[in-house]
Structures are given as C-alpha cells and as structure tokens.
N, C-alpha and C positions, 0 to 999 in steps of 0.2 A: 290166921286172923286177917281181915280186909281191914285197909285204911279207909276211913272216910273223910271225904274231903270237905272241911266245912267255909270253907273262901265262897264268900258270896261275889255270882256272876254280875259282870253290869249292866244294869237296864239297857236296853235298848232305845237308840237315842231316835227319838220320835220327830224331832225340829231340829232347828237349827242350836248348835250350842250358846251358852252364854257368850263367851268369847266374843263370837260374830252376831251375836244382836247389840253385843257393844259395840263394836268398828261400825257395823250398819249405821246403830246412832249418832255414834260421831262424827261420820261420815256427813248422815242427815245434816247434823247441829254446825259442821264447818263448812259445806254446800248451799244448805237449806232448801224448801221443796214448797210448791207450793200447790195447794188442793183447792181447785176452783168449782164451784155447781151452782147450777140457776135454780130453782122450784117456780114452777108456775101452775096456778090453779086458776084453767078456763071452765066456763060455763056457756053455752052453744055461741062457742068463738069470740065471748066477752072477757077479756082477763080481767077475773076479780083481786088476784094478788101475788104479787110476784116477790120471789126472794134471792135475792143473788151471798152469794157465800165464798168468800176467800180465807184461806187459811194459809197463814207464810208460818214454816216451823222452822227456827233458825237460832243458834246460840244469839247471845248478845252482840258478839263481836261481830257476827257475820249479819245480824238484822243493821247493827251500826253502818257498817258499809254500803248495807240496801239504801241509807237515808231515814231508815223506822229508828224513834226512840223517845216514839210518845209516853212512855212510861217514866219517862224523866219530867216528862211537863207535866203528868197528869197530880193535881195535888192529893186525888185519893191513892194514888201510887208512889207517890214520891214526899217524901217531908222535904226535902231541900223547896220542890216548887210547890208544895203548902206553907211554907216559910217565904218563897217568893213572893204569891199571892196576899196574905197579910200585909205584906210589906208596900207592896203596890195598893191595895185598899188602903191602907194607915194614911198615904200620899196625898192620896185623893179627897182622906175624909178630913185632912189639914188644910190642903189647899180651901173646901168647902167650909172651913169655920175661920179661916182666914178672909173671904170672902164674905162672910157674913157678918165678921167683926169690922170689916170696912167698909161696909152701905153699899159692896157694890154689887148685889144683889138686885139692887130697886127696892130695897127696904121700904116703904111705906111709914112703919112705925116713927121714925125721927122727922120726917117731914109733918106729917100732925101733930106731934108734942110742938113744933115751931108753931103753926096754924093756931094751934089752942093758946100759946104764950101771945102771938102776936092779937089776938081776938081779947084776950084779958088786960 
C-alpha cells in the first residue's frame, strides 16, 4: 500500500514577505520620504494651470522633528486648538461688549438722548 502525503506545499512567495513590508514601513515612518511632482497643463506655450504636489510621509515624531505639526493647530483636527480658538473668539467678543458698554466705540446713541434733553 502507497502513503500519500497530504501536508500542503507553500505557496510560492510572489513579493516581498510581510515581515519586510513592515521594516520598510517603519523604516519610511522613522526616516520619512518625501514625493514631490509638478503637473502643468500648457496650451501653445500658455500655462493655463499648474500644480505642484508634495507629499512628506513621516510618523509623528519624525514630522515633529521636521518642524510640521499643523495638525495640532488645526481646530478641524485637533479639539485642544478648537477649544483654543473658542477661547480666543470668547476674548475678543468681551473685549467688544466691553467697549461698547463704555461709549468707546463713538457711540452716537447717548450724545442725542443729551441733544434731545438739552432742546427740552
């Protein structure tokens, strides 16, 4: 009687393993890389409209280091700096009713109630 062997073979590895598309990435993410292109679309050697494209792909910590970390300011990305922003509009719109509770705007309105009283 023949043994048959039922142990399935391994695929044959077509790319690169997982393994090393993780080191690659992290590689990427603690180097970072950056992918730069222009587009431009002329019409007989008029440029109707030109597009320039950067692309930095970088963990946090290493966009940090670049100096990028608009995403802390941005208030659609960030609550702390939507909670900044509030906070700075609140300021301003105090300062502005403070100012207007003390005439010193150029108020108009209380110099004519005076006008109307001194005329009566």
């Amino acid at each position: 009687m023949t043994d048959v062997d039922y142990r399935q073979a391994a695929p044959p590895a077509n790319g690169p393993s997982t393994a090393n598309l993780a080191d690659i990435l992290e590689r990427i993410l603690d180097t970072g890389i950056v992918i730069a292109g222009d587009i431009k679309i002329d019409l007989l050697d008029i440029e109707l409209l030109t597009i320039r494209l950067r692309l930095f792909v970088a963990s946090v910590e290493t966009a940090r280091k670049a100096g990028i970390d608009w995403w802390e300011t941005d208030p659609a990305l960030s609550s702390k700096a939507a909670r900044s922003e509030l906070r700075e509009e609140n300021a301003r719109l105090r300062e502005r009713i403070e100012a207007l509770e003390s005439g010193d705007d150029g108020d108009t309105s209380s110099s004519s109630r005076t006008n109307d009283e001194a005329a009566s």
